[in-house]
C-alpha positions, 0 to 999 in steps of 0.5 A, a space after each residue: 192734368 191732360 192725358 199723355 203716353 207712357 210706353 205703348 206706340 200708337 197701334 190699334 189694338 182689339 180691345 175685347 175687354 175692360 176693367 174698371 176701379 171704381 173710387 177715384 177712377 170711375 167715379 168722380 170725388 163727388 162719388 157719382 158716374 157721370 151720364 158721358 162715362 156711362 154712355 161710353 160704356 154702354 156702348 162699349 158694352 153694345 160692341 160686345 166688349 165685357 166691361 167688369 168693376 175691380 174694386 177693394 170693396 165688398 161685393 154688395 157695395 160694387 153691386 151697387 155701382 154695377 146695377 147704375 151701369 147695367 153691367 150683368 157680368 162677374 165683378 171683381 171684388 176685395 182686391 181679387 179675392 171673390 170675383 161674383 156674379 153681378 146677375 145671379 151672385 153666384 161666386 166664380 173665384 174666391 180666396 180667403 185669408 188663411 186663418 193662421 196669418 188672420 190670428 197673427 194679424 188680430 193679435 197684432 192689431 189688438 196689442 197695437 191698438 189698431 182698428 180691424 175690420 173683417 168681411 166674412 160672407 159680405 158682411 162687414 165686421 168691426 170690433 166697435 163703433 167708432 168714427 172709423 168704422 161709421 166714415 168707412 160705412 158711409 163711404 161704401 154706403 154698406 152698413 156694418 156689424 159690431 161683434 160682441 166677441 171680435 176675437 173669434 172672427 180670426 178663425 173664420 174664412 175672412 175674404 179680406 182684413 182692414 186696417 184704417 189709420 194715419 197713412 205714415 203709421 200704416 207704412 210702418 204697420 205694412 212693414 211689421 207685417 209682411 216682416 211677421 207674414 212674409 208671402 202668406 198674405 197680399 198687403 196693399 194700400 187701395 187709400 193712403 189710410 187703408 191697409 188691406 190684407 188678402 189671399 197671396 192670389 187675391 189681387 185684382 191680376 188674379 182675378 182679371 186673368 181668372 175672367 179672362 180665361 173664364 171667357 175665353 179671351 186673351 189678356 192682351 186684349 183688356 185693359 185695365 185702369 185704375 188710380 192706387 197701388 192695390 190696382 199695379 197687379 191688374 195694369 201690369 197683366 193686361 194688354 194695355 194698363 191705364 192709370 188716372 191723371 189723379 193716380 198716384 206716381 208709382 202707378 204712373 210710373 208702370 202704366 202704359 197710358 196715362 188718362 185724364 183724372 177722375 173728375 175729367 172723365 178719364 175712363 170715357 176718354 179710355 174707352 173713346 180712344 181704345 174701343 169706340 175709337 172715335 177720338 186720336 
């Protein structure tokens, strides 16, 4: 689809910073960034723009797609929940699930047969290998651990909980926990069968505040743009939230802008339009 308004008037605005999703947003269904959004991001970043990933996956799996861009600030990983330098992984923010809500979530999964995986200091861990956990490790292209005693993990610091199932079943799971947790964990959806579980303050809003204000810029001034629920939080706290051509309708429905899809260059067409300002 072509892109098109969502509320914002056509004012100019000094954009100061930029972040960016990568599965269905920055990179195309083929999973690869193409040469024209690279270019346009680089000089974005040449325009002194800081240009950061705000990404569900783990931090060595956005690390990958950061070093392709040249990108040496934080990135955004885990939904929120750990923003890490790209140069020198050093961890500037980071909140884990409280082991509490972890145990009830074990539990839960285990008695309804759900497949869990948990991120304990950026390694992926799973109960078995089975076809979920080898797709979700080809798809991130991040190898992952079977743990012989999966249990105990509960009790350890995960910086983010995973269920991967039919997406109609995780709605209903999604209901049964927020009814079981309430506000002590961040429940979202980053695809239609990936149920995600976080810190209540590690969503991708959270961390895009925390980097603004680690550089000293106002939030007025970033745009965020993304394509699933997980990224709402983020487009609703910058000054100007894009959502993809590709995205869902829910997210649509809130954004200021809506792109070009993914396989259309939409973020290359944010930042020409936004930053660069070399087209209407």
């Amino acid at each position: 689809m072509g892109a098109m308004w969502k509320k914002r008037s056509e004012t100019r605005e000094m954009y100061t910073m930029l972040a960016i999703d990568i599965d269905d947003t920055l990179i195309t269904d083929e999973k690869e960034i193409t040469e024209g959004t690279k270019q346009a991001l680089a000089a974005a970043v040449a325009q002194g723009v800081k240009v950061t990933l705000a990404t569900g996956r783990m931090y060595a799996s956005a690390k990958q797609l950061a070093d392709q861009l040249g990108l040496n600030v934080p990135i955004i990983t885990y939904q929120g929940a750990l923003v890490k330098n790209a140069i020198d992984g050093r961890v500037l923010y980071e909140r884990t699930v409280p082991e509490d809500a972890a145990k009830q979530i074990f539990d839960y999964c285990e008695a309804n047969g759900l497949h869990l995986q948990t991120y304990l200091d950026d390694v992926l861990y799973v109960k078995e290998d089975n076809d979920k956990a080898r797709a979700y490790a080809q798809l991130s292209n991040i190898p992952y651990t079977v743990h012989p005693d999966f249990r105990e993990l509960a009790s350890k610091p995960s910086t983010k909980l995973l269920l991967i199932d039919d997406p109609a079943r995780l709605d209903e799971v999604a209901l049964e926990l927020r009814s079981l947790l309430g506000a002590a964990v961040h429940i979202t959806k980053s695809k239609p069968h990936f149920l995600e579980i976080m810190h209540p303050e590690g969503t991708k809003g959270h961390a895009l505040t925390y980097l603004a204000e680690h550089f000293g810029l106002e939030l007025s001034g970033a745009i965020a743009i993304g394509d699933s629920w997980n990224d709402r939080e983020m487009l609703e706290v910058a000054g100007l939230g894009v959502a993809m051509g590709n995205a869902v309708e829910s997210l649509k429905d809130i954004a200021d802008y809506v792109t070009y899809g993914n396989n259309e260059e939409g973020v290359k067409h944010v930042v020409e339009k936004y930053i660069l300002q070399t087209v209407s």
